[in-house]
Steps between C-alpha positions, in 0.01 A plus 500: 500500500758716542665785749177687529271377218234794570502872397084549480237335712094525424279496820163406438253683752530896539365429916675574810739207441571568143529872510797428803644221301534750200661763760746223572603434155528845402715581744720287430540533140266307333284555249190436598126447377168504681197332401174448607139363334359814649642752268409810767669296722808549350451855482439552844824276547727752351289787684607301865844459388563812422384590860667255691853613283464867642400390846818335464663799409346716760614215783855594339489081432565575100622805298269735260781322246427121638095527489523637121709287378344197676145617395625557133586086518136417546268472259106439500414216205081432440493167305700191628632427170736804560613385847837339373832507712784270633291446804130524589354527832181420595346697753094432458221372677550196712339283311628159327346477170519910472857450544520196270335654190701818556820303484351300181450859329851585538627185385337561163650856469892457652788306383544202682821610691246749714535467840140455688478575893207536692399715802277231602462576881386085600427335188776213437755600218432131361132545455517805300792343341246217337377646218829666334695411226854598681463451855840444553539874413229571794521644816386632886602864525311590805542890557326648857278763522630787407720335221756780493541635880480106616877296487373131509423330205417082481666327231284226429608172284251260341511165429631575139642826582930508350715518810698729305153762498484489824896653546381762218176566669706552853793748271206686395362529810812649660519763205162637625658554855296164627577267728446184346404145652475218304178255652394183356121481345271492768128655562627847671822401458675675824332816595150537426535074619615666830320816496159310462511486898540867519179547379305211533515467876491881565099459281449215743603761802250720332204253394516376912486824601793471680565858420442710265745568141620848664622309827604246308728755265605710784638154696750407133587816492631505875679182441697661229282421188511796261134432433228345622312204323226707400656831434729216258173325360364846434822607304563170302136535440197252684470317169832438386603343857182308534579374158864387591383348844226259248775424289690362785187316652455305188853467483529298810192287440266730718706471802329716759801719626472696120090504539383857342329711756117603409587811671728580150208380292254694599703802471571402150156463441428850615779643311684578770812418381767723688690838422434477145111521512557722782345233765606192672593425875484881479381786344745682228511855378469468091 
């Protein structure tokens, strides 16, 4: 494969995670592209980035010179037959056959030395892997929330995945300023495998009225979490974690530690998602 066999890398999904994956790559030199079915997605995409560049700048994290020039890197594409680079990340929905068809679509339009990774927050490299043509050149790239201030990244190997892509995958890690840990296919794989308890039993806390989310927040916090588990559930977004935790469930046959709470289903249902429908746990200025 080579020294470094990337210089461009496609992300497809303009969201939170894509938009910070895009930072990440632009900052680093690549040149990057940004996709998304939603075409107005993408342009709101560019909008965000351009925000989050001059907060950097006004936090004295990046130089008027470093946002432009990263910014100038990405670019928005609207039709998936346009999204063609050395590497593609995936950074949609978590959903399998979503993911699966997306990956088929880009098969059809890149040469078949593309590199495919996925974001996939609990689904098993290997399953995704089923359907492609290549899934030796197929990967877990496993970015946290937000992509570009967050260090860790999960370098996840499938059953088919080249040993060799994993080393590049790990090199290209480290050129975005990542740390990078390489973890074998699992549901969860390490973190959101681990994290699931974070959550899970703090709903439980909450569903026995034990006590209530704020006392619940306010107690992590004093033990020296950053966040709480709902202020966190509100910021990742209700849906997305509730999504991961199912993933997991199913994952492990149903065992009842990863159980979904109804709690985080019925605020789905109400569309009470978190910060970014401006109510959650808690209430949000928009």
């Amino acid at each position: 494969m080579g020294d470094n066999p990337i210089k461009s890398v496609g992300i497809a999904g303009a969201g939170t995670m894509g938009q910070g994956i895009a930072i990440s790559c632009a900052l680093a030199g690549y040149d990057t592209l940004l996709f998304d079915v939603n075409t107005g997605a993408c342009a709101k995409a560019i909008d965000s980035i351009q925000i989050s560049l001059d907060q950097s700048v006004a936090k004295g994290k990046l130089s008027p010179d470093e946002a432009t020039s990263a910014k100038s890197r990405i670019r928005a594409v609207n039709v998936i037959s346009d999204l063609k680079a050395n590497l593609i990340i995936e950074a949609v929905v978590e959903n399998l056959k979503i993911k699966q068809q997306l990956f088929a679509d880009l098969e059809e339009v890149n040469s078949p030395t593309t590199i495919f990774a996925t974001n996939t927050s609990s689904i098993p490299v290997s399953t995704i892997a089923l359907t492609l043509k290549h899934p030796s050149r197929f990967v877990g790239l496993h970015f946290f929330n937000p992509a570009h201030v967050m260090r860790l990244v999960e370098v996840i190997s499938g059953e088919q995945t080249d040993s060799e892509l994993v080393s590049v995958m790990k090199s290209f890690s480290i050129s975005l300023g990542k740390a990078a840990v390489e973890v074998k296919d699992s549901p969860g794989f390490i973190v959101n495998r681990v994290a699931r308890h974070f959550y899970v039993e703090s709903l439980k806390l909450l569903e026995d009225g034990i006590a209530d989310h704020e006392t619940i927040d306010q107690l992590m916090r004093s033990s020296g979490f950053k966040m709480g588990p709902f202020e966190l559930m509100d910021l990742i977004g209700i849906d997305v974690n509730y999504s991961v935790t199912e993933s997991v469930y199913e994952g492990f046959n149903k065992a009842l530690k990863f159980k979904p709470s109804k709690i985080q289903d019925q605020k789905i249902k109400a569309g009470e998602l978190g910060r970014k429908t401006g109510k959650g746990f808690y209430e949000y200025k928009k």
